[in-house]
SEFI-753045 format. One line per 5 residues: for each residue x negated, y, z of C-alpha. Coordinates in Angstrom, 1 decimal, m for minus. Layout:
X Y Z ~ ... $
***
This chain:
9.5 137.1 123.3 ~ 12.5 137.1 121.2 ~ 16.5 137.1 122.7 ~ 19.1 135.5 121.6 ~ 22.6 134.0 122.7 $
22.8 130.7 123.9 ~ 23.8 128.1 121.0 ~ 27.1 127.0 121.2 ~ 28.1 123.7 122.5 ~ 30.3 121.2 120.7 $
33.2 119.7 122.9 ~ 32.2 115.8 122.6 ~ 35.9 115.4 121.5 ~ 34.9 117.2 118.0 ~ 32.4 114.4 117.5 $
34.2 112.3 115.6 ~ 32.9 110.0 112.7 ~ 34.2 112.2 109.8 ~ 32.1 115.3 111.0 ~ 29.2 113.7 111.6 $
27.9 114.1 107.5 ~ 28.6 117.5 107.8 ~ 27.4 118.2 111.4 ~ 23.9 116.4 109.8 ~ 23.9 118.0 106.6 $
24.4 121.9 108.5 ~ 21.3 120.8 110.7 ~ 18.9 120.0 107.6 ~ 19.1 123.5 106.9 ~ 18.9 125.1 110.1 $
15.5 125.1 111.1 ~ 15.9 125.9 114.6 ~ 18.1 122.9 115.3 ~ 15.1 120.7 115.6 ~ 11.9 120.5 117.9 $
9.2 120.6 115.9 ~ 6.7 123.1 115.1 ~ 7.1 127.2 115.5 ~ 6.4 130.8 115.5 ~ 8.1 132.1 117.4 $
11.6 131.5 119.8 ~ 13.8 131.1 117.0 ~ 12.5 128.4 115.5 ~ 13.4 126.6 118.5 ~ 16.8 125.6 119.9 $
17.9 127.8 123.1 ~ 17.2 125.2 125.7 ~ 13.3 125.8 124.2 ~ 10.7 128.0 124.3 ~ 7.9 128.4 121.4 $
4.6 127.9 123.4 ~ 1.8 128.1 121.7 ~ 3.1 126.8 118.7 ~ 5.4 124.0 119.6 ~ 8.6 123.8 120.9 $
9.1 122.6 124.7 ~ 12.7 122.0 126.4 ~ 13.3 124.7 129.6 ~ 17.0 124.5 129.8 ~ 19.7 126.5 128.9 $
19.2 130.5 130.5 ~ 21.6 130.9 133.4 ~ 24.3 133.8 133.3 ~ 22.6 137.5 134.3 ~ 23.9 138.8 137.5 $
24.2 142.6 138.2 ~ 21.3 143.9 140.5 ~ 22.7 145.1 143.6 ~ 21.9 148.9 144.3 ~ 18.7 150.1 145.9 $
18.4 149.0 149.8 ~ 22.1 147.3 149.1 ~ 23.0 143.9 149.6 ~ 22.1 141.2 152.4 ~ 18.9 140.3 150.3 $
17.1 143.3 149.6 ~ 14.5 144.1 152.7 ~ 13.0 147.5 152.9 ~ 9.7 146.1 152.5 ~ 8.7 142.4 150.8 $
7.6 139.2 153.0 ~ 3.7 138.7 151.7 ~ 3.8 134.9 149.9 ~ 2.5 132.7 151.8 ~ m0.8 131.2 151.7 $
m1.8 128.4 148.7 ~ m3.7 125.8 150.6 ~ m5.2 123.6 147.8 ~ m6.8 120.2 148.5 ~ m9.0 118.5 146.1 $
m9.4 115.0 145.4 ~ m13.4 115.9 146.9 ~ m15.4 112.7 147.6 ~ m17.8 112.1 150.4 ~ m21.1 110.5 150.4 $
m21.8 111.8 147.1 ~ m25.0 110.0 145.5 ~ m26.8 111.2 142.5 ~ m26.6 110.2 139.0 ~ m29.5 110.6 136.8 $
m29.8 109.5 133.0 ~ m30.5 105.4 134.1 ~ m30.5 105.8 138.1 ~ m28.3 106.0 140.7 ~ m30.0 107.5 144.1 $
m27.5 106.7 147.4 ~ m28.8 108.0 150.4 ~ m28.3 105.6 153.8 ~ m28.6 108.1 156.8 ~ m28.3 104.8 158.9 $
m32.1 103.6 158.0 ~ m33.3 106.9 157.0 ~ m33.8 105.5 153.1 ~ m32.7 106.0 150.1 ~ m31.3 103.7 147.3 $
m32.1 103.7 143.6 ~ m30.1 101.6 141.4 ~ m30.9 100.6 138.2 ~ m27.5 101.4 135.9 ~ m29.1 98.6 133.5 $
m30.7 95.9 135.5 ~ m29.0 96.0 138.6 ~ m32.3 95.9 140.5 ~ m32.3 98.0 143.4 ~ m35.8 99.7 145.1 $
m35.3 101.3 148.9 ~ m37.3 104.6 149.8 ~ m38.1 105.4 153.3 ~ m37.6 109.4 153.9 ~ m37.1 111.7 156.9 $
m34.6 111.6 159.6 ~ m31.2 111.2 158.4 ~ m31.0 112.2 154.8 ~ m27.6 113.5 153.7 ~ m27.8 115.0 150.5 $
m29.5 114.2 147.0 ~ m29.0 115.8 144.0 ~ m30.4 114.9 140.5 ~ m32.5 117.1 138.1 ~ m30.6 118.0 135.0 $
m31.1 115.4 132.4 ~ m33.9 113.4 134.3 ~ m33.9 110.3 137.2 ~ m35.6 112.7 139.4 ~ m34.0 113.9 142.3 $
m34.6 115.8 145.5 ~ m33.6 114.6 149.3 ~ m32.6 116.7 152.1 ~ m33.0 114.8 155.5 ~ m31.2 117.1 157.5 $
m32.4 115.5 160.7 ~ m35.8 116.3 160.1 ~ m35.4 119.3 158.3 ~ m37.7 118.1 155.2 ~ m36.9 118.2 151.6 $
m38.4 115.3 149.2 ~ m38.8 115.0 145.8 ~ m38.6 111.7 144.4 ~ m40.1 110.9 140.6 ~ m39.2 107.1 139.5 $
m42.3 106.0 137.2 ~ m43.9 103.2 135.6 ~ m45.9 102.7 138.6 ~ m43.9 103.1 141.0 ~ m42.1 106.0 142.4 $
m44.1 109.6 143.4 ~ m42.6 111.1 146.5 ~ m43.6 114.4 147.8 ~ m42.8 116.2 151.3 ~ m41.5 119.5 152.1 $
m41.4 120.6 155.6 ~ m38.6 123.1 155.7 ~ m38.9 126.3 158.6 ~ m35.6 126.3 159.5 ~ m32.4 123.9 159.7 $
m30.5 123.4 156.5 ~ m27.5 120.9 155.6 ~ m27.0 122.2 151.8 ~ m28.8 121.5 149.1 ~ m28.2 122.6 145.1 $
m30.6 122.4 142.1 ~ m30.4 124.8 139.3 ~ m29.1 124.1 136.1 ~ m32.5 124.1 134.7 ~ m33.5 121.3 136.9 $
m36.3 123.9 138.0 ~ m35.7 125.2 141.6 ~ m33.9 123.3 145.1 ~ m32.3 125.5 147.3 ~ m31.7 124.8 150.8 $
m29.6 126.4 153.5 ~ m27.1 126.0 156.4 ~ m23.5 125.8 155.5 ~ m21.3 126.7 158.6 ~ m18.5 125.4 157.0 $
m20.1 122.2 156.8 ~ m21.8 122.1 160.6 ~ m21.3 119.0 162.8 ~ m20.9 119.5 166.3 ~ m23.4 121.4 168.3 $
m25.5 121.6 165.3 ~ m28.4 124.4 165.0 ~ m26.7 127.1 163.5 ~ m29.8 129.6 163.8 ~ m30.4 130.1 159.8 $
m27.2 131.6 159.3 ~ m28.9 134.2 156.6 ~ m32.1 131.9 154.9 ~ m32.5 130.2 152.0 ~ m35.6 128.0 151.3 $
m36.5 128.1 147.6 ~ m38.6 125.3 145.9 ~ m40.1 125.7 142.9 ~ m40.5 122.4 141.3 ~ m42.9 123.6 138.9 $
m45.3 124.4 141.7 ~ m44.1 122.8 144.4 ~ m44.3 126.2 146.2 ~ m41.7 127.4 149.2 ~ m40.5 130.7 149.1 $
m38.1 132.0 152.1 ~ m35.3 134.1 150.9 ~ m33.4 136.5 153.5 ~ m29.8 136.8 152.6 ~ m26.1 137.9 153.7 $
m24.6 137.0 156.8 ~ m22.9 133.4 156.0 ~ m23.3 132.0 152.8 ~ m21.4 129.6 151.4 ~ m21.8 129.2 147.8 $
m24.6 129.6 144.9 ~ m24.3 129.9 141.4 ~ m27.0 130.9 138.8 ~ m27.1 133.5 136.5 ~ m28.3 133.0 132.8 $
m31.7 134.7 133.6 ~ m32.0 132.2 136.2 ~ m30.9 134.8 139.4 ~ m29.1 132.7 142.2 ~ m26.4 134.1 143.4 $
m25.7 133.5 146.9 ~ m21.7 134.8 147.8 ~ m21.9 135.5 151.4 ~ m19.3 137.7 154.0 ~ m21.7 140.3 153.7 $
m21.7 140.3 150.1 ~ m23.5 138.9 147.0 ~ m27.2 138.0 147.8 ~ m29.1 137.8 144.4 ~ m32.3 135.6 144.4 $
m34.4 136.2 141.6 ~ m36.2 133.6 139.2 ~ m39.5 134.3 141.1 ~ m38.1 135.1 144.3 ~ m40.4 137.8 146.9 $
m40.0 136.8 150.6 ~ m38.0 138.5 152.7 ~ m34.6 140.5 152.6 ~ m32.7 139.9 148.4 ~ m30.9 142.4 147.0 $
m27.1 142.5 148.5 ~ m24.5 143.7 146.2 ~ m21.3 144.5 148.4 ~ m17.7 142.9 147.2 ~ m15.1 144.5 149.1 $
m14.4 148.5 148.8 ~ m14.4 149.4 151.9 ~ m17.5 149.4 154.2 ~ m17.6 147.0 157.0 ~ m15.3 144.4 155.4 $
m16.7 141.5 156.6 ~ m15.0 138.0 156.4 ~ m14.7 135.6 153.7 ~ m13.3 136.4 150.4 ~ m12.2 134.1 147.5 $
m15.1 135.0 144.8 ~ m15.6 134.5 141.2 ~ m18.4 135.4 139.0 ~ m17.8 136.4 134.8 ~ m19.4 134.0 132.1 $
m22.5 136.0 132.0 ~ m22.8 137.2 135.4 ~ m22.5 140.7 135.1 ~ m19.6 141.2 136.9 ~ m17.7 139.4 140.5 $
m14.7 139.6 141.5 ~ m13.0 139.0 144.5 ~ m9.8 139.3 146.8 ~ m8.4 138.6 150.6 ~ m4.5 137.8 150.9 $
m3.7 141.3 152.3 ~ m4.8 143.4 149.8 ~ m2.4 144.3 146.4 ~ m5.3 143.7 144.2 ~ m8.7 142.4 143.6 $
m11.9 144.2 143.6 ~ m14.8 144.1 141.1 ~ m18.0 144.8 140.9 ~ m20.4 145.0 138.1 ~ m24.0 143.6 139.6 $
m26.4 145.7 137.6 ~ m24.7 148.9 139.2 ~ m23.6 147.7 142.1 ~ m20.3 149.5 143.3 ~ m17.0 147.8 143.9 $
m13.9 149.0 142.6 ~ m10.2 147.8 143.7 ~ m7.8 147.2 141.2 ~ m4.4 147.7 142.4 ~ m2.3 144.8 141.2 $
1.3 145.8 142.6 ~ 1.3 142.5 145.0 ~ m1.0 140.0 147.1 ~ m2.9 137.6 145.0 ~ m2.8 134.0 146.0 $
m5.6 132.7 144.0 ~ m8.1 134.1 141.5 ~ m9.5 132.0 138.4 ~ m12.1 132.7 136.2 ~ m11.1 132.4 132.0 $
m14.0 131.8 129.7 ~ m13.2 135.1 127.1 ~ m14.4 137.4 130.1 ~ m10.9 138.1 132.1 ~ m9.3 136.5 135.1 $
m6.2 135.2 136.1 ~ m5.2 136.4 139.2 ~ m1.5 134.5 140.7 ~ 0.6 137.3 142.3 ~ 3.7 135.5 143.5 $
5.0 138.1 145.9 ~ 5.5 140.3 142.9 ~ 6.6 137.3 140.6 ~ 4.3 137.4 138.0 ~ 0.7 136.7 137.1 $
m1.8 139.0 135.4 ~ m5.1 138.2 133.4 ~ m7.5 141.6 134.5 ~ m10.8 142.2 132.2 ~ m13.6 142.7 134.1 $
m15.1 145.2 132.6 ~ m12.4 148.1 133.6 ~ m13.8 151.6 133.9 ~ m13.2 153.7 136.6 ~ m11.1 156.1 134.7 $
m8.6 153.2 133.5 ~ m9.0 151.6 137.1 ~ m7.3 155.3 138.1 ~ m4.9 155.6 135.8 ~ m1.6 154.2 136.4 $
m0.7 153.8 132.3 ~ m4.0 153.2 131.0 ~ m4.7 150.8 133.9 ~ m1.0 148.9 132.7 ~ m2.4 149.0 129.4 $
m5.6 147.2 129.7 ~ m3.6 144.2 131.8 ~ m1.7 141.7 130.4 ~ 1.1 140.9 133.1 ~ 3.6 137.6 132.4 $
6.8 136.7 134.8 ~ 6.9 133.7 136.9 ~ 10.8 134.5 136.7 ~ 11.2 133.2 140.4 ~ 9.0 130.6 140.1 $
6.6 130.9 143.3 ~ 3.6 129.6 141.4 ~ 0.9 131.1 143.2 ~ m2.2 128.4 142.1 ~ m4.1 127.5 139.3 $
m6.5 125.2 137.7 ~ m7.8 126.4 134.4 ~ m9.5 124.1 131.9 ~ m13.3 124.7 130.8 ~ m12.2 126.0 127.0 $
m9.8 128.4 128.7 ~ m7.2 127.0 126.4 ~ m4.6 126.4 128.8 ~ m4.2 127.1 132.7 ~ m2.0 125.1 134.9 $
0.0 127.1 137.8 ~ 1.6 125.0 140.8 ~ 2.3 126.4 144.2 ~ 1.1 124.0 147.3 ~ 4.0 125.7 149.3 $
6.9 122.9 148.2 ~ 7.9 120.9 151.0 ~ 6.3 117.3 150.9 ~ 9.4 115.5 150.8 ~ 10.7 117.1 147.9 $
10.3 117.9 143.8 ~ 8.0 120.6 142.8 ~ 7.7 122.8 139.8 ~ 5.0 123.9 137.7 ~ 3.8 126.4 135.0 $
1.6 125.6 131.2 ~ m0.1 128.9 130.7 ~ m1.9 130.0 127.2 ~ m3.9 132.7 128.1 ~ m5.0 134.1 125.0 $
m1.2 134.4 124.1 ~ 0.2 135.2 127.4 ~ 2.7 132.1 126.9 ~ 4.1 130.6 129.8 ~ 6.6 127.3 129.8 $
7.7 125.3 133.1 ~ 8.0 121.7 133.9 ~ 9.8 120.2 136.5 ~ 7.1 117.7 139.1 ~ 8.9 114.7 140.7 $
6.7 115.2 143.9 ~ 5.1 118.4 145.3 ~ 1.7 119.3 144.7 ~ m1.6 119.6 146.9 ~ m3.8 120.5 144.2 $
m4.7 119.9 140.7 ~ m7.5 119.5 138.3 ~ m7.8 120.4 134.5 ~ m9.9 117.5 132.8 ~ m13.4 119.2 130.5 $
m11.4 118.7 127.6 ~ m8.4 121.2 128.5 ~ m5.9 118.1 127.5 ~ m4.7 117.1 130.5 ~ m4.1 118.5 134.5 $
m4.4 115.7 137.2 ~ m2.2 116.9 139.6 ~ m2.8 115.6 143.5 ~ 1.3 114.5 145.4 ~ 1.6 114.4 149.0 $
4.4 112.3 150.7 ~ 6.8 112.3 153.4 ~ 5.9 111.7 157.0 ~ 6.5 108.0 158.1 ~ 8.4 105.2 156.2 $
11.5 105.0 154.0 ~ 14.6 104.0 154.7 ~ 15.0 100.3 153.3 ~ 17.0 100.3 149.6 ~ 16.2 103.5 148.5 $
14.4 104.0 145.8 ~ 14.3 107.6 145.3 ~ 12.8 107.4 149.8 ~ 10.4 105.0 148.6 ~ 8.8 107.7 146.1 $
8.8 110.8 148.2 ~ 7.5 108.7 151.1 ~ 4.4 107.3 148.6 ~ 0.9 108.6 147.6 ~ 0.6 109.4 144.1 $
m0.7 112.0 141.3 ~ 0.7 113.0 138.1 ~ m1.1 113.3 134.9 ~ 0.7 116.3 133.2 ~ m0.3 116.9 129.3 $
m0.7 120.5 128.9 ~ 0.2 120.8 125.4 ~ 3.4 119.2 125.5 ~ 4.3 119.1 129.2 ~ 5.3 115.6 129.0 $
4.6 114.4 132.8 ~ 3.8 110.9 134.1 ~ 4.0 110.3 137.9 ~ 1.7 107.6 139.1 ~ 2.1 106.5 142.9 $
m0.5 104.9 144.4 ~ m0.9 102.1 147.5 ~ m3.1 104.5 149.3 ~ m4.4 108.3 148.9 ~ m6.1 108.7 145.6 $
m9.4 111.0 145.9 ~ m12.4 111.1 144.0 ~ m11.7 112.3 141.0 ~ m14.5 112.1 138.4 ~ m14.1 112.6 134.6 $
m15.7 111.1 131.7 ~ m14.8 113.4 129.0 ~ m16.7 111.6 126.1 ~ m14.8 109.0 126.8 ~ m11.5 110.5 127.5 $
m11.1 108.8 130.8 ~ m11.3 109.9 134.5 ~ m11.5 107.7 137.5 ~ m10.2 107.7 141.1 ~ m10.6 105.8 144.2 $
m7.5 104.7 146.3 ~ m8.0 103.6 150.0 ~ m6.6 103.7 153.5 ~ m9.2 102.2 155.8 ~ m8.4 105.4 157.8 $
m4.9 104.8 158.2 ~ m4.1 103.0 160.9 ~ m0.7 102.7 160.0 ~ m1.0 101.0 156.6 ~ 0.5 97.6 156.6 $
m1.7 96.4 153.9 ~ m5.3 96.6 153.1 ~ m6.2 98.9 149.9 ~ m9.8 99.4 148.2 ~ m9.5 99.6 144.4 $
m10.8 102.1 141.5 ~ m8.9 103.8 139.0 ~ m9.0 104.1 135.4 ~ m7.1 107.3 133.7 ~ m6.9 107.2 130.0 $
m6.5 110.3 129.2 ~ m4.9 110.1 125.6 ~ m2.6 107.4 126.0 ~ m2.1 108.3 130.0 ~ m2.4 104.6 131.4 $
m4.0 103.3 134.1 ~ m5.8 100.4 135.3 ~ m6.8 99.6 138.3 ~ m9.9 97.4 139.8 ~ m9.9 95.6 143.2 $
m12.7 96.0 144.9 ~ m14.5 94.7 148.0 ~ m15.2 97.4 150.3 ~ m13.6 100.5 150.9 ~ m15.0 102.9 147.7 $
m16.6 106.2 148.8 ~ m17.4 107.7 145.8 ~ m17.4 107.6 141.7 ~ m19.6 108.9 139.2 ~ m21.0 108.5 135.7 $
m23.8 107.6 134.0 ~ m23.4 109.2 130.6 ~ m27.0 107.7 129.0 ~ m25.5 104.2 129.9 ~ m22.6 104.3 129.2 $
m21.1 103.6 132.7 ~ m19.0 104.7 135.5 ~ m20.0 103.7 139.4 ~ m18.4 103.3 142.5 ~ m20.5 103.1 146.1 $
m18.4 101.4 148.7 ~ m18.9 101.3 152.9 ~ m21.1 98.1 153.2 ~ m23.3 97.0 156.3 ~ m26.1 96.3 153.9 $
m25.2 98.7 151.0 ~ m22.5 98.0 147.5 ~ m21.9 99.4 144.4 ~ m19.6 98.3 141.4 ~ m19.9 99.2 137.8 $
m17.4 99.7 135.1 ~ m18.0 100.1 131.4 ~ m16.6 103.2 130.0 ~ m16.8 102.1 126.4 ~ m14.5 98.9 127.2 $
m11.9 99.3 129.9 ~ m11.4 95.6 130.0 ~ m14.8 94.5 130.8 ~ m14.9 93.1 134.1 ~ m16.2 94.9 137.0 $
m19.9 94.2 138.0 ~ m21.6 94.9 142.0 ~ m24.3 95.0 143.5 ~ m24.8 94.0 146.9 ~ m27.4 94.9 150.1 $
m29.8 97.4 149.5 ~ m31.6 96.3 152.2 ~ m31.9 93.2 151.0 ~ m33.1 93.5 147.0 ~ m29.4 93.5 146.3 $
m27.7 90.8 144.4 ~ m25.5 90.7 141.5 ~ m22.0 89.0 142.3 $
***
């Protein structure tokens, strides 16, 4: 980054009419008078910064003050406090149905059924399944799903045809809540998420995974790490199942009994959960805890962790598409983006271990999350640690330059979300405790709901607040628009009734927003037909549709499930 000295600033009694000619004709000159496009620093003026190719305000630099002496003044402890925890919240839905290319599958645990919708006709057919069936999930670019009724401890596989739809039973050995289907749309795994347990549930299968192949309908048992909580896929089609023991890998034509455990912490006998994130092509993991200066990583072909030492505690770890992370290290104000494939010797050594790291101040900032877009192309850093009754402040990040600009948040965040297209960063507000003071506007917006839709080229910022807590979130990236549902049937102390859907346009950054009848559980999309859907909490069943290739087309619902639905 370039340095320079401040611009000087006219006194306003200098601007008189006479100078103004002149004071225009100096400027059309001087290229770094204007905001426009850049190079580098000083093309811009000194309130600015040149991110990424554009110039974007930051204020004028504040006057240096002298560091005080080693162990001198009233600030400077022996030994620094660790920052404290990022806590982020997601705008995560509940009841989450399946979405196939023309289908929508909603599971009702109530009468042990399931619901498929027609996106096109509206007509609605009921399936009768196991006990309580709680989680569905579609086959990649098919209407055919698979059911877990986790009250019977059965998997079904549902495939909508001419005639009629073709259901097939699993019986499943053990207990299992979980359910995920491999990219591929070729295998279902089941397990039991602890995380995820009800009361007094059977918490015996803390280390199986039941593996269906859908090509043969055949059950394979998999033993695996104490705990797991996640499973990703690798290209060749390996799961990987992060657990506190370590990373379980299931292979593509899985053998029963105990799968290969690669350990990710350094030390032996570190149990205990660990924030975890696997490289593009799943040759390397990382991983950290929030006491240790630095993360740990793993290449899973050979199979030994190494720690990194970072010089501070991370507060969150993010995977970047081009094969590095981004690791927030607050404590030690600044972040760094780590390659995974360090060797041992530059892993040891101090200078060559500096080297291979590219490090960038948060210059006091305290941003210690992150939400980084699918591209890579920009990463947005926040810190959940603001007090909720107060502004917040957050960070643009160009990871391939190492570019960093700020930009102030009316509200503090919770969390935040980078939309498919890398554009935009929905950022998630929370609010004051209990009600405003009357005739105060500035009361009424810290005490309200709201998000912010931030565009992470330019850092413009619009604050949206809401009537009730927006969650949800779902995106429709062909269409550039995302949607969110706002209610507070939970909230007892709401004075008025809210159920409504959101549209985001996320070009223009405007939103409209839909009524509807019931409280809205969840969103999603329907790419093939060119629709968005919300389910809602109905005795006998509703769902609403929107068209996503005209936002002012009226809504359309569907109502009772149990009753062949009707179109109002």
């Amino acid at each position: 980054m370039s340095h320079r000295a401040p611009a000087p600033r006219l006194s306003r009694s200098l601007l008189v009419a006479p100078l103004i000619g002149l004071a225009l004709g100096a400027c059309a000159g001087d290229t770094r008078s204007a905001r426009g496009d850049c190079l580098d620093d000083v093309d811009c003026p000194a309130s600015d910064i040149c991110f990424d190719g554009t110039c974007i305000f930051q204020g004028l630099p504040p006057e240096p003050e002298p560091d005080p002496a080693p162990g001198e003044g009233p600030d400077a402890p022996a030994e620094p406090e660790p920052p404290p925890p990022e806590i982020e919240e997601t705008f995560e839905a509940f009841g989450e149905p399946a979405a196939g290319q023309r289908f929508v599958w909603v599971v009702s645990p109530s009468t042990d059924s399931i619901a498929r919708i027609d996106g096109e006709s509206r007509a609605i057919g009921l399936i009768e399944l196991g006990d309580d069936p709680t989680v569905v999930r579609a086959l990649p670019g098919t209407d055919e799903v698979v059911v877990l009724a986790r009250g019977s401890d059965e998997l079904f596989r549902i495939r909508p045809t001419d005639d009629g739809d073709e259901v097939t039973r699993f019986a499943l050995p053990f207990h299992a809540n979980a359910l995920i289907v491999d990219p591929a749309g070729e295998r279902a795994l089941a397990w039991f998420d602890l995380a995820a347990a009800r009361p007094g549930e059977d918490a015996s299968a803390l280390q199986q995974v039941a593996v269906l192949d859908l090509s043969s309908d055949a059950l394979t048992i998999a033993v695996v790490g104490y705990r797991p909580t996640r499973i990703e896929f690798a290209p060749d089609g390996a799961a990987l199942v992060i657990t506190d023991d370590g990373l379980s890998i299931i292979a593509r034509e899985p053998e029963p009994g105990p799968a290969p455990i690669v350990p990710l912490a350094a030390t032996l006998g570190d149990f205990g959960p660990r924030e975890v994130i696997i490289g593009p092509d799943a040759r390397y993991a990382a991983s950290r805890t929030d006491d240790e200066p630095g993360v740990t990583v793993v290449d899973l072909f050979e199979g030994v962790p190494r720690f990194v030492p970072l010089g501070g505690l991370p507060t969150d770890l993010d995977l970047l598409p081009d094969g590095r992370m981004l690791v927030m290290l607050p404590g030690a104000d600044k972040l760094a983006l780590v390659p995974f494939d360090l060797d041992p010797a530059t892993i040891a050594d101090p200078d060559a271990l500096d080297a291979a790291l590219t490090t960038v101040s948060l210059r006091g900032s305290r941003l210690g999350a992150a939400a980084v877009g699918r591209d890579g192309r920009r990463a947005f850093l926040y810190t959940t640690t603001d007090p909720l009754d107060g502004p917040g402040v957050a960070g643009l990040l160009a990871p391939e330059a190492g570019a960093l600009v700020f930009t102030p948040l009316r509200k503090a965040a919770r969390g935040a979300e980078v939309d498919p297209t890398g554009r935009v960063a929905v950022v998630l507000h929370g609010r004051a405790a209990g009600d405003p003071p009357p005739n105060d506007p500035e009361a009424l917006i810290r005490h309200s709901h709201g998000y912010s839709l931030v565009d992470l080229d330019t850092a413009f910022v619009k604050l949206e607040t809401a009537a009730a807590e927006p969650s949800g979130l779902v995106f429709a990236p062909e269409r550039g628009a995302a949607f969110l549902r706002l209610s507070n049937v939970d909230d007892p102390a709401a004075s008025a009734r809210v159920a409504a859907v959101q549209r985001v346009d996320l070009t223009g950054l405007s939103v409209r927003t839909w009524p509807v009848g019931s409280p809205p559980e969840t969103i999603g999309v329907l790419s093939a037909l060119d629709r968005a859907f919300v389910t809602q909490t109905h005795p006998t069943g509703r769902i609403s549709f929107l068209r996503l290739d005209d936002p002012e087309a009226p809504i359309e619902t569907v109502t009772g499930y149990a009753l062949n639905g009707r179109i109002e």
